[in-house]
N, C-alpha and C positions, 0 to 999 in steps of 0.2 A: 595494535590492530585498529584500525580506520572503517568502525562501525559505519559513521554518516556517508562516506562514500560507496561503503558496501552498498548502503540503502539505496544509493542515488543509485548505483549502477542498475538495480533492478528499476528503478524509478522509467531510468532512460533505455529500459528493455523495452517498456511496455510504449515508452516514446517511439520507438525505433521501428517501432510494427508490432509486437505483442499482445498489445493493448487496443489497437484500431477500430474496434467495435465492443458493443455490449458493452456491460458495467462500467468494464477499466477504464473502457476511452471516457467516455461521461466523467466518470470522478474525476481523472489528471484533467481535463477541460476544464472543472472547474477551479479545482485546487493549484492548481499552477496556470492557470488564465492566461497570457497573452503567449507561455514558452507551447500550447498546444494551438492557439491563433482562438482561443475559447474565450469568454465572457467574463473569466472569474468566479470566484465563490456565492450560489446561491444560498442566500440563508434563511432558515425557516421563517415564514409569513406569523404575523401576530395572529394566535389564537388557535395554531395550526398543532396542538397539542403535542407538540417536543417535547420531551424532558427538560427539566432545569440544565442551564450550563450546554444545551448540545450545540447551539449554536457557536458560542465561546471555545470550545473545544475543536468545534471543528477549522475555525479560524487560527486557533494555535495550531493547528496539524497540518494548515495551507503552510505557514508560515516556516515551519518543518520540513517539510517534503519540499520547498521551494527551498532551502538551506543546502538541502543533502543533495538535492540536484545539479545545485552548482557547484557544493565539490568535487561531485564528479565529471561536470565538464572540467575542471581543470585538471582532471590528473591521466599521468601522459599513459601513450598507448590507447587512448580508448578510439573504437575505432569510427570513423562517419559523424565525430561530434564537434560543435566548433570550440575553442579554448576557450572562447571570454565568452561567463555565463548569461553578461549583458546584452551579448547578441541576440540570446534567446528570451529576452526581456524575462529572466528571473534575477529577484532582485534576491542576495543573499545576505545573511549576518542578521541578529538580532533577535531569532528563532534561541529556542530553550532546547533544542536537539542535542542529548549527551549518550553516551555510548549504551547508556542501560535501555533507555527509548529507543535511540536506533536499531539495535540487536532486538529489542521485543517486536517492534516493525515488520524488522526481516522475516522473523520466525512466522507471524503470521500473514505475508504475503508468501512464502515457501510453501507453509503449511495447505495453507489455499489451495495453488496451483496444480497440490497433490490429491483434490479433492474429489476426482472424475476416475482415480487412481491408472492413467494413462501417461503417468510422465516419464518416458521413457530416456535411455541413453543419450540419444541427439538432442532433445530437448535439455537433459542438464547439463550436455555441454556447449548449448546454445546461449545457458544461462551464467554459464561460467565464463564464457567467451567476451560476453559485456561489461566484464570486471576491468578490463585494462591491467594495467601494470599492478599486481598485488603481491602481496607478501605470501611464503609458503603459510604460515599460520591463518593468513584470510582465504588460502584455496583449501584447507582443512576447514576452517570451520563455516564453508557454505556448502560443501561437501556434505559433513557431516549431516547437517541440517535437511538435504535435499535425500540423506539417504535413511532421514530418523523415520520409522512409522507414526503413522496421524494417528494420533490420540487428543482429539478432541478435546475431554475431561482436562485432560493431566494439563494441555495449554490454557487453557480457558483459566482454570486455578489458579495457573503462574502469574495471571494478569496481576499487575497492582490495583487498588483502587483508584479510579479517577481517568485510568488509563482504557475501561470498557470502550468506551463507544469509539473510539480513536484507534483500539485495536480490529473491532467490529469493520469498520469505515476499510482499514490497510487489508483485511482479507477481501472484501467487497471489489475492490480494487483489483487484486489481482486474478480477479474472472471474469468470462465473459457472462457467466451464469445464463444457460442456454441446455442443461441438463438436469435430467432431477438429481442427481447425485450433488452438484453444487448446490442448488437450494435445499438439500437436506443439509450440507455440512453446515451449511449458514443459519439452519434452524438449530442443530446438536450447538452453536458454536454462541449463539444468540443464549440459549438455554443454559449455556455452559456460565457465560458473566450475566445472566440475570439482569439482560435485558429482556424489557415490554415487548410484547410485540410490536405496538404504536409507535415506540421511540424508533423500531428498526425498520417499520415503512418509513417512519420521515425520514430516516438515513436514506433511504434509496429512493423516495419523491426528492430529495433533498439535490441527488446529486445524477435523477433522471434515469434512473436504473429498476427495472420492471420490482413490483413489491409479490412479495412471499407471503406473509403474514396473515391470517384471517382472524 
C-alpha cells in the first residue's frame, strides 16, 4: 500500500477546490508555494515565542507534503492533474516521508474533515474519487478511516513524539475552520498532544489562519 500517494491524493483534493478558502487554502499556499502560485513557507519571526524546533518541523513537513504531491501527480487515472510534478513547480525527493508518517498524516486530515460531523456519502465519495488508480487494499483502508468515529483522545495518543505540531498543522489543514465545532476539535486535539496554547496560535499566524486560543 502506497501511503505517500494516498496523502497526496487528499493533498490534491484540497488543490482541486477543497481547500479554496479558509485554513486549508492558506496552509497548502504556503507549504507547497509556487504548485498553489503562493509565496512559500512563512516562518516564525525571531522572538515570536514558537516553540523550540516549530519552525524546523514545519519545514520538514513542507518538504513532505511537497514529496507526496508529486507522487501523486504521477500516478495514472488521476483525474484534471498534469503527469510531470514539475509543471506544477513541486520539487520532489529528498523529503523523510515513509509510510508510518504518511498514514499518521492521513488519519489526521480524515479525522479533521469529520469534525463539523456532516461528512456525508457524496463527500466520501468525492474523496475517494481523487485517489486515481489504487489498489483494493487502499480503497479499504481510506474507507475504513473515513467511516472510524472521532475519538479525539484515542488519536491524539497515537501520536509519536516529535510528530505533535506536524500532526496539529495536517488537521489544520484540512478545514476551513469557519464553525465552532471545528475550533473545538482543534482545541480537544491541541489538548490531546499537549500542546501550548501559544505554540498553536503561531501555528495558525504562522500559516495565516484566524487563531483560537486565549
Amino acid at each position: 500500500m502506497d501511503f505517500g500517494q494516498i496523502l497526496g491524493s487528499l493533498i490534491g483534493g484540497k488543490m482541486g477546490g477543497g481547500g479554496g478558502g479558509g485554513a486549508g487554502g492558506n496552509i497548502l499556499g504556503d507549504l507547497l508555494g509556487s504548485a498553489l502560485g503562493g509565496g512559500g513557507q512563512r516562518h516564525a519571526p525571531a522572538g515570536s515565542g514558537m516553540a523550540p524546533g516549530a519552525g524546523r518541523s514545519s519545514g520538514g513537513l513542507q518538504d513532505m507534503l511537497r514529496d507526496a504531491y508529486g507522487q501523486y501527480q504521477k500516478r495514472p487515472g488521476i483525474p484534471g492533474e498534469c503527469s510531470d510534478p514539475s509543471h506544477a513547480g513541486v520539487a520532489t525527493g529528498g523529503s523523510e516521508l515513509n509510510d508510518a508518517r504518511a498514514q499518521l498524516y492521513i488519519r489526521s486530515m480524515i479525522q479533521a474533515t469529520k469534525a463539523d460531523g456532516r461528512l456525508d456519502e457524496q463527500e466520501k465519495q468525492a474523496i475517494m474519487g481523487r485517489l486515481g488508480q489504487v489498489t483494493q487494499e487502499e480503497v479499504n483502508f481510506v474507507q475504513a478511516e473515513l467511516n472510524r468515529d472521532v475519538s479525539v483522545r484515542d488519536f491524539a495518543w497515537s501520536v509519536p513524539l516529535g510528530e505533535e505540531q506536524n500532526v496539529y498543522t495536517m488537521a489544520l489543514m484540512a478545514i476551513r475552520l469557519d464553525e465552532n465545532s471545528e475550533a473545538q476539535y482543534l482545541g480537544e486535539l491541541a489538548h490531546g498532544l499537549r500542546l501550548q496554547p501559544s505554540v498553536c496560535n503561531q501555528i495558525h499566524r504562522q500559516y495565516n489562519a484566524p487563531t483560537i486560543f486565549k
